[in-house]
N, CA, C and O of each residue as an XYZ file, in Angstrom:
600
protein
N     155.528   -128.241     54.272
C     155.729   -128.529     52.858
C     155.354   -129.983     52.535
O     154.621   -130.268     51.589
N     155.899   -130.898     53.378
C     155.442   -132.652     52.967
C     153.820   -132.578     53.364
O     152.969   -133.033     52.600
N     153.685   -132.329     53.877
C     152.476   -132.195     54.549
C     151.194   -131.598     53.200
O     150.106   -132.136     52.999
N     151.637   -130.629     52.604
C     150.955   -129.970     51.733
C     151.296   -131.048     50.075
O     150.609   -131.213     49.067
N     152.330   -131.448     50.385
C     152.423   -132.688     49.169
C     151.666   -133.984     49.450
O     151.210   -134.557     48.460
N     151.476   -134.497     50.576
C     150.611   -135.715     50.882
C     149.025   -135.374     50.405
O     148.254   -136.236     49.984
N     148.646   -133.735     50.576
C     147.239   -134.035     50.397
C     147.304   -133.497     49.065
O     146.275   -133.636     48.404
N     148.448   -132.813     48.420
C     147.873   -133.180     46.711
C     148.340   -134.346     46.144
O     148.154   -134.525     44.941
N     148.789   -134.987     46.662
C     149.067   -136.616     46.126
C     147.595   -137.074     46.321
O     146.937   -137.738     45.519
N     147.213   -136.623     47.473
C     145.485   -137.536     47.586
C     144.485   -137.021     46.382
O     143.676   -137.725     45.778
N     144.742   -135.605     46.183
C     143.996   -135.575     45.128
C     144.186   -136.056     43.988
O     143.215   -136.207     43.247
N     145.732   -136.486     43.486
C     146.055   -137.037     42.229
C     145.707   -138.462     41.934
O     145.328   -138.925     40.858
N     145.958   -139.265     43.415
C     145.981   -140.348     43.604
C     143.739   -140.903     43.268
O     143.193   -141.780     42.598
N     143.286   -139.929     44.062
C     141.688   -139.285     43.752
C     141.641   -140.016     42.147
O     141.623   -141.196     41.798
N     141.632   -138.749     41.388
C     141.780   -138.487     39.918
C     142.394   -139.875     39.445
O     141.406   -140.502     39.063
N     143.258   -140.495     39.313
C     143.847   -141.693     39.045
C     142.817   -142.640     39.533
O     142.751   -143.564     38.722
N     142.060   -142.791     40.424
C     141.199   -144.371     41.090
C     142.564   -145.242     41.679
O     142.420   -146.448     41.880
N     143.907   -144.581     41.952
C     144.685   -145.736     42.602
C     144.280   -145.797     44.076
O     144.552   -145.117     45.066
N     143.613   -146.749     43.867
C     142.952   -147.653     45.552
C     144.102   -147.457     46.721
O     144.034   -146.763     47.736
N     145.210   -148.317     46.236
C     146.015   -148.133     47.350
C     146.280   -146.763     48.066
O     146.021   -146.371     49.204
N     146.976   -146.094     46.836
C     147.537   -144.604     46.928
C     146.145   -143.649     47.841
O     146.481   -142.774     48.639
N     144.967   -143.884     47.650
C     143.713   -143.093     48.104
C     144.227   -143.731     50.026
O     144.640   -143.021     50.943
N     144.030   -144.941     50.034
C     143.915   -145.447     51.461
C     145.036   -145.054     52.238
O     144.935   -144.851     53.448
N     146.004   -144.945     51.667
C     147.386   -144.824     51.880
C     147.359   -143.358     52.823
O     147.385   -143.038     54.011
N     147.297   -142.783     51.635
C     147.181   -141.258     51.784
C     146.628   -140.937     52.163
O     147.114   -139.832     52.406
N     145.027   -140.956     52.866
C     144.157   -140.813     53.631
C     144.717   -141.143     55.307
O     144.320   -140.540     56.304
N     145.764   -142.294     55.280
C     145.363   -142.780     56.954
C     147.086   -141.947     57.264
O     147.677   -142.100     58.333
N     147.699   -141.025     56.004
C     148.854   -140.680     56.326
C     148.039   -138.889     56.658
O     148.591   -138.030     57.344
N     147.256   -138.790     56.264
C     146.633   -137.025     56.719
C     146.216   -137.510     57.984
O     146.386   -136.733     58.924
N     145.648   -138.749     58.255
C     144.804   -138.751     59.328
C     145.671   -139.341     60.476
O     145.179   -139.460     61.598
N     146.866   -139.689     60.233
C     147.719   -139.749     61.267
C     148.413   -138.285     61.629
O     148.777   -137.940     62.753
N     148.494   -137.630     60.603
C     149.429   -136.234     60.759
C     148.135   -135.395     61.644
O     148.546   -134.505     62.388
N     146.793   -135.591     61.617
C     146.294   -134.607     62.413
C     146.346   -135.215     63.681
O     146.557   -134.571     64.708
N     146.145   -136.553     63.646
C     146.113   -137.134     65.197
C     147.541   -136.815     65.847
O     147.731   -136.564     67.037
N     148.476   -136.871     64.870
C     149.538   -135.529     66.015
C     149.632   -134.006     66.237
O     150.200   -133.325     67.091
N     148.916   -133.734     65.227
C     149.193   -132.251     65.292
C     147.989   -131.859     66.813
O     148.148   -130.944     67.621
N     146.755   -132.971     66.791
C     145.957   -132.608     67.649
C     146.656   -132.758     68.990
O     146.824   -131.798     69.743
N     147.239   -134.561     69.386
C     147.785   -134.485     70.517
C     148.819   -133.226     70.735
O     148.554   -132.772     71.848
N     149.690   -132.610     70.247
C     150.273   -131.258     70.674
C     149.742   -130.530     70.285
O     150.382   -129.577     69.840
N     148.589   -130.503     70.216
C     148.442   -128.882     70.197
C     148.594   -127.954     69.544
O     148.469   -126.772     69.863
N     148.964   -128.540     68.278
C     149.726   -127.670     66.923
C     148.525   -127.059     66.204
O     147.598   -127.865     66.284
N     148.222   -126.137     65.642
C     147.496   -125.663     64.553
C     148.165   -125.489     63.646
O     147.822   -126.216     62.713
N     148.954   -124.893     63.434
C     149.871   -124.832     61.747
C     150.483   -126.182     61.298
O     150.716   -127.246     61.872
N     150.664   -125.664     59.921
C     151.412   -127.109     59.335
C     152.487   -127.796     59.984
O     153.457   -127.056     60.152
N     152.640   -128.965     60.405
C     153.564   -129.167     60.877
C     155.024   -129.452     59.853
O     155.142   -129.927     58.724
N     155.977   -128.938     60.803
C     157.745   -129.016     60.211
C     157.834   -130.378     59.633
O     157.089   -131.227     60.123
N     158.626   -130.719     58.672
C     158.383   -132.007     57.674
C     159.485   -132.931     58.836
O     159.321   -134.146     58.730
N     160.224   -132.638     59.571
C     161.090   -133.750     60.332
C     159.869   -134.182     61.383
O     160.064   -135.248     61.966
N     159.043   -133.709     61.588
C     157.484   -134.468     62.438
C     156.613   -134.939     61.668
O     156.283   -136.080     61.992
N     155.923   -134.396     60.471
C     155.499   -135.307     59.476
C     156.355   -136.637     59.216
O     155.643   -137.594     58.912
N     157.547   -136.869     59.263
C     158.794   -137.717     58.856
C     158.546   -138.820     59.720
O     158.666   -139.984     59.337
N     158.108   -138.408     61.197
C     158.670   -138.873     62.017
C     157.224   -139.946     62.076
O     157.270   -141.171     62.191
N     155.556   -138.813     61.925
C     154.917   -139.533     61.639
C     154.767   -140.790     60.742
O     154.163   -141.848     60.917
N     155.461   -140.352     59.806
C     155.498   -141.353     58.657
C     156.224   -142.514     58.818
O     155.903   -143.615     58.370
N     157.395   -142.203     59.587
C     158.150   -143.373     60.277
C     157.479   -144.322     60.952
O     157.570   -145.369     60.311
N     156.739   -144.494     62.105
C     156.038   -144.838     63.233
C     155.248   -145.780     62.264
O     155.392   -147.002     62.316
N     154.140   -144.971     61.095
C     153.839   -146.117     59.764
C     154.432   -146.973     59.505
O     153.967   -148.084     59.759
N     155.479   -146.878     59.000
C     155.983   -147.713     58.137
C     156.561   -148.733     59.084
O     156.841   -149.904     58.829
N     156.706   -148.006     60.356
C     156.944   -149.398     61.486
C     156.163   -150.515     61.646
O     156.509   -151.696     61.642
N     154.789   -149.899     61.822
C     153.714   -150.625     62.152
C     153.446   -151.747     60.866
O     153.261   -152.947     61.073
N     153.461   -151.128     59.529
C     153.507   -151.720     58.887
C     154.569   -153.005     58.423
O     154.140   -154.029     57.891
N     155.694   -152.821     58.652
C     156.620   -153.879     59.316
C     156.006   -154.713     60.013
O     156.022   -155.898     59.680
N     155.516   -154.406     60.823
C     155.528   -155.289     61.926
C     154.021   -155.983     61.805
O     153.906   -157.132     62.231
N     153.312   -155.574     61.455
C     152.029   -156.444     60.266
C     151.873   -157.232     59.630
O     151.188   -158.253     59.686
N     152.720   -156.687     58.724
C     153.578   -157.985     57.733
C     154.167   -159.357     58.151
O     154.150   -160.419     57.528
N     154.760   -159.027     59.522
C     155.542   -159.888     60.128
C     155.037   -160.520     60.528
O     155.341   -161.692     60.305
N     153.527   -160.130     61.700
C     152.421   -160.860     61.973
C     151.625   -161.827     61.377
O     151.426   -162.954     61.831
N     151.072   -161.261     60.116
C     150.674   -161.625     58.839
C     151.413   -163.019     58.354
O     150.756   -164.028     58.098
N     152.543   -162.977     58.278
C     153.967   -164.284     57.475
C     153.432   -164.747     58.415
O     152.602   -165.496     57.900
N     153.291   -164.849     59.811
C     153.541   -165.704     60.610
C     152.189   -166.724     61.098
O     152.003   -167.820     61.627
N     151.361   -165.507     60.506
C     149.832   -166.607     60.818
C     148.995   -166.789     59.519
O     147.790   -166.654     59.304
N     150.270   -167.220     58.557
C     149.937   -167.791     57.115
C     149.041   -166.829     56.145
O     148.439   -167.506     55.312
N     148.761   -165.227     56.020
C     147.805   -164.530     55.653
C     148.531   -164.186     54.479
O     149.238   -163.200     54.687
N     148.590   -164.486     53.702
C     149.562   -164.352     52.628
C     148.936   -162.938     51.460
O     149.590   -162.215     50.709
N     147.385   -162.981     51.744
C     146.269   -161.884     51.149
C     147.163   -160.688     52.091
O     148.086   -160.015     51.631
N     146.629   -160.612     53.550
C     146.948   -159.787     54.145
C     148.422   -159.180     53.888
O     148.641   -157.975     53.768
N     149.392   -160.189     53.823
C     150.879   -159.925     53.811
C     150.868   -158.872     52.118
O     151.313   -157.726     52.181
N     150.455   -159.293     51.050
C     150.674   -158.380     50.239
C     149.681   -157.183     50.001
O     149.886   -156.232     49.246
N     148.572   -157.398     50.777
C     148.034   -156.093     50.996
C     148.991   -154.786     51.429
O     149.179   -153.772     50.758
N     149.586   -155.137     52.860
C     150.289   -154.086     53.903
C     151.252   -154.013     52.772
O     151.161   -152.876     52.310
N     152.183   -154.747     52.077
C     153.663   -154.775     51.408
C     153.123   -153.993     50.821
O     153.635   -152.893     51.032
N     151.662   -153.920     49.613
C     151.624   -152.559     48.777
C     151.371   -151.405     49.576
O     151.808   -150.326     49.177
N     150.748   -151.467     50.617
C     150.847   -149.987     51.404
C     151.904   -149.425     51.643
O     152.065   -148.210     51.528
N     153.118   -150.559     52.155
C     154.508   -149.738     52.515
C     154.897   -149.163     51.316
O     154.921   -147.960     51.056
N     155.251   -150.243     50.487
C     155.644   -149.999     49.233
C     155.510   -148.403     48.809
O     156.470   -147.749     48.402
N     154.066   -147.837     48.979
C     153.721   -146.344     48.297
C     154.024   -145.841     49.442
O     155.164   -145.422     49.246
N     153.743   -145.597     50.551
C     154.136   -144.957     51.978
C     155.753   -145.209     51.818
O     155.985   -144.127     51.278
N     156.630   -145.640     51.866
C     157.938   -145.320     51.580
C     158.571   -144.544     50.689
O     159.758   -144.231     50.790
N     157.338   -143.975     49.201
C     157.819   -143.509     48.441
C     158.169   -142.244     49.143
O     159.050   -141.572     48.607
N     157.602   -141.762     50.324
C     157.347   -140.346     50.877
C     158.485   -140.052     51.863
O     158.714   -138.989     52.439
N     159.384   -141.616     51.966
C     160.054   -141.908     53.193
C     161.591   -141.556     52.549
O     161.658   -141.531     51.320
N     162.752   -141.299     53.282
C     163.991   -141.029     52.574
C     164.686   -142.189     52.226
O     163.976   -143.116     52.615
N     165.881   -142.720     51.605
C     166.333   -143.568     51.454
C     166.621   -144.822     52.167
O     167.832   -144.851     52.385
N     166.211   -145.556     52.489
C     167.248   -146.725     53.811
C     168.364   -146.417     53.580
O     168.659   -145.988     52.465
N     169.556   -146.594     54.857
C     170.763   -147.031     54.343
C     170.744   -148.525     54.535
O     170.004   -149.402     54.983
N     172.265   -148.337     53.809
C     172.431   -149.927     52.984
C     172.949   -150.546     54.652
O     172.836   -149.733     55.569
N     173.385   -151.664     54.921
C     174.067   -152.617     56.011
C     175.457   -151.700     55.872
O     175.799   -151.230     56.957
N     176.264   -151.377     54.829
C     177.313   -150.780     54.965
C     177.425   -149.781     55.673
O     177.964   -149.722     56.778
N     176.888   -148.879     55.038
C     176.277   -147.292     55.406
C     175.836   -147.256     56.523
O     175.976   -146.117     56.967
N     175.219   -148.125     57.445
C     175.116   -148.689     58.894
C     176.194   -148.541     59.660
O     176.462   -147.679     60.497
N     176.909   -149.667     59.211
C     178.287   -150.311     59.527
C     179.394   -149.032     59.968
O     179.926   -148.687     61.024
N     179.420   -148.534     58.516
C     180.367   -147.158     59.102
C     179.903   -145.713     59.613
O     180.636   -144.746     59.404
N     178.510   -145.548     60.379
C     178.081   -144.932     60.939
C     178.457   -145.461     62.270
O     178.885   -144.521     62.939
N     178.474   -146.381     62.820
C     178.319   -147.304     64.244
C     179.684   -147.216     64.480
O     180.051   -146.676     65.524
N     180.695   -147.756     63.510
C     182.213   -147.187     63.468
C     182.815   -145.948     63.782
O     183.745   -145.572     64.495
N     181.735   -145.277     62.787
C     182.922   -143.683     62.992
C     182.502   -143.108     64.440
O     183.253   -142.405     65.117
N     181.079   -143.535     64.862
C     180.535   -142.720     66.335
C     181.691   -143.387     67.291
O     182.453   -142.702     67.974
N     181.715   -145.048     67.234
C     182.441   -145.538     68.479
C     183.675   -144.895     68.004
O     183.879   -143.977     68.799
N     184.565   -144.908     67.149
C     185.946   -143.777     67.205
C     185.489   -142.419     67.561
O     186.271   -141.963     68.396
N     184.761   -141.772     67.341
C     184.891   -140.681     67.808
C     184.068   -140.330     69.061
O     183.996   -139.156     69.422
N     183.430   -141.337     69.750
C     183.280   -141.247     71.522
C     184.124   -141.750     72.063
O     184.381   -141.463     73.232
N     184.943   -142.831     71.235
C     185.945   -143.333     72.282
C     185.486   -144.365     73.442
O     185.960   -144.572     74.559
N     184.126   -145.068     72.597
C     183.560   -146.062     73.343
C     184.283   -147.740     73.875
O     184.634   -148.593     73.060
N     184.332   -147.825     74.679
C     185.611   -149.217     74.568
C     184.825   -150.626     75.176
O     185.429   -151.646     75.509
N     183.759   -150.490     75.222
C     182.929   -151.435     75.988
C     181.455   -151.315     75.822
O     180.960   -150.432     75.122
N     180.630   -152.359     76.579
C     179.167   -152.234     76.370
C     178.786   -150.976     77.565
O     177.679   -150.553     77.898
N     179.675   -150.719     77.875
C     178.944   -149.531     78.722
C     178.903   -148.263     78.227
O     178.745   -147.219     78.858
N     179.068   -148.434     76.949
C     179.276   -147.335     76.029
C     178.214   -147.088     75.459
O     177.969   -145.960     75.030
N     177.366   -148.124     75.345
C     176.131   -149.127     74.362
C     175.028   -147.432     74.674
O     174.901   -146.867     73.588
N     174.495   -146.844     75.530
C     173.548   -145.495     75.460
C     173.880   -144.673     74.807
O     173.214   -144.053     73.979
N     175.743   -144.467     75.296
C     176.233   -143.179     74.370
C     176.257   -143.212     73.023
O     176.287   -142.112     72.472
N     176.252   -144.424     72.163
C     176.811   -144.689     70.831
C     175.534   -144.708     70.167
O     175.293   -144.061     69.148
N     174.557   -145.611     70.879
C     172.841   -145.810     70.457
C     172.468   -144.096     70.115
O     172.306   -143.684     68.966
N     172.382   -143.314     71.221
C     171.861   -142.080     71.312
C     172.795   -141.177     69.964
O     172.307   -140.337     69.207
N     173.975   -141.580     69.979
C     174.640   -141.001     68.972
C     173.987   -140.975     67.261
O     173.450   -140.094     66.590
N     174.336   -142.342     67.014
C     174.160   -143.374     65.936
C     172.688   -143.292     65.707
O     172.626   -142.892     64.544
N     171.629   -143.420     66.084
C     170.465   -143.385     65.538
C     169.888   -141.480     65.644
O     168.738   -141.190     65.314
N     170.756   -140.535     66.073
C     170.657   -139.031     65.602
C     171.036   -138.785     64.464
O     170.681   -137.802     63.813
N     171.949   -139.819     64.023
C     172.790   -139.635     62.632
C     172.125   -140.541     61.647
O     171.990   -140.254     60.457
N     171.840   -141.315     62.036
C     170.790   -141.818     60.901
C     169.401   -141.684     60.828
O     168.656   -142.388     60.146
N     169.103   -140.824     61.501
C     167.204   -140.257     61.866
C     166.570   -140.892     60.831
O     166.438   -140.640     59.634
N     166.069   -142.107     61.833
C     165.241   -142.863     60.555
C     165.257   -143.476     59.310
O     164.492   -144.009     58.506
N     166.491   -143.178     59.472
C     166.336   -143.814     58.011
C     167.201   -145.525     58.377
O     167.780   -146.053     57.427
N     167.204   -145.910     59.109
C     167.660   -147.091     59.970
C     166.628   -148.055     61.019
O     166.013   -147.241     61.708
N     166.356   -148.981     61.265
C     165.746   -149.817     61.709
C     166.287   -150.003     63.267
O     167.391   -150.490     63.510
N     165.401   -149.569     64.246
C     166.298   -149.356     65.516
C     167.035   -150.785     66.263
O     167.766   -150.921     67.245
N     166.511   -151.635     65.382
C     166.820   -153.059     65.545
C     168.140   -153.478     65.238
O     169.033   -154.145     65.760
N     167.883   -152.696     63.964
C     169.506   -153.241     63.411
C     170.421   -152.470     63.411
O     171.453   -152.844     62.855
N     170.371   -150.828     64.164
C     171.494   -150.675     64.647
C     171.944   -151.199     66.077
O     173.019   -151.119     66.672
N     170.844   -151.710     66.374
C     171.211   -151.820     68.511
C     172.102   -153.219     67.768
O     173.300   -153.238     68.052
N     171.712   -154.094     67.067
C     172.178   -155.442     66.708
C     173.941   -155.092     66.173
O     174.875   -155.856     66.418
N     174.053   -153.926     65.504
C     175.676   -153.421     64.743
C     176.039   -153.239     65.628
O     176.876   -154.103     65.892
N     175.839   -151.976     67.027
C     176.455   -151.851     67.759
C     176.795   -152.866     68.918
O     177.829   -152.913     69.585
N     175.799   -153.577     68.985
C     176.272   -154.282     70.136
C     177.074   -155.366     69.439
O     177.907   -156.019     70.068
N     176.802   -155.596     67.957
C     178.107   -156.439     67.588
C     179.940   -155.864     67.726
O     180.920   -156.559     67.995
N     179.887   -154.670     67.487
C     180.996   -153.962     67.360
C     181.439   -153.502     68.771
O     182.569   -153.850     69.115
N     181.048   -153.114     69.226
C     181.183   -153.145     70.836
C     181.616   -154.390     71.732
O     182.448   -154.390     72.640
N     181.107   -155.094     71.417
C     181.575   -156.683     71.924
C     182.653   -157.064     71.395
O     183.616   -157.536     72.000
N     182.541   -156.854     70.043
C     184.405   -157.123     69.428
C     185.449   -156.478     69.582
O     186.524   -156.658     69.010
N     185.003   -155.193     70.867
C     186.500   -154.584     71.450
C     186.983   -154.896     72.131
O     188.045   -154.352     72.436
């Protein structure tokens, strides 16, 4: 289903002349086949693997940006920002730092984690429950804050 919405967005995006939205949407089909090829898939793929594709984007693109700030490209830096920018529209909500916060909470109460040796079980927990829609950075950073303060 996402999958079949990305390529009529390309055609709308087409029809419109939005530059970004065309490039965007182009390297998001052409990432979804470069997975569907590595496995082996012929049918559409399930939208939590499109998702997941889309995730891995918006990483990279992060982390571009970051590159970018750092070796003064300030062209480049708001180039990628408008790519995420429309590539996130496709993406689910972030949660907020809160919404973090009491995800990392309710897992360590309910594993009963009491230490950093807990730190796999709670990680593996905590980022199933927030599939993506979380920065794997900044939950390893919550938990290992909250974990340390037991």
């Amino acid at each position: 289903m996402l999958e079949k919405t990305i390529n009529e967005s390309l055609k709308k995006a087409l029809k419109e002349k939005n530059v970004v939205g065309v490039s965007v949407l182009r390297l998001m089909i052409s990432e979804v086949k470069n997975h569907k090829i590595a496995n082996k898939i012929k049918e559409e793929l399930p939208d939590d693997d499109v998702m997941a594709v889309l995730q891995k984007m918006a990483k990279r693109y992060r982390e571009s940006i970051e590159s970018f700030e750092k070796g003064s490209r300030s062209d480049l830096v708001q180039k990628e920002t408008e790519e995420l920018e429309f590539l996130s529209s496709f993406l689910p909500r972030p949660l907020s730092d809160d919404e973090v916060d009491n995800v990392v909470e309710t897992v360590i109460r309910d594993t009963g984690a009491s230490s950093m040796k807990d730190l796999p079980v709670v990680m593996k927990e905590v980022m199933s429950r927030v599939s993506g829609r979380s920065d794997g950075r900044v939950v390893s950073g919550k938990v290992r804050e909250k974990l340390g303060g037991l």
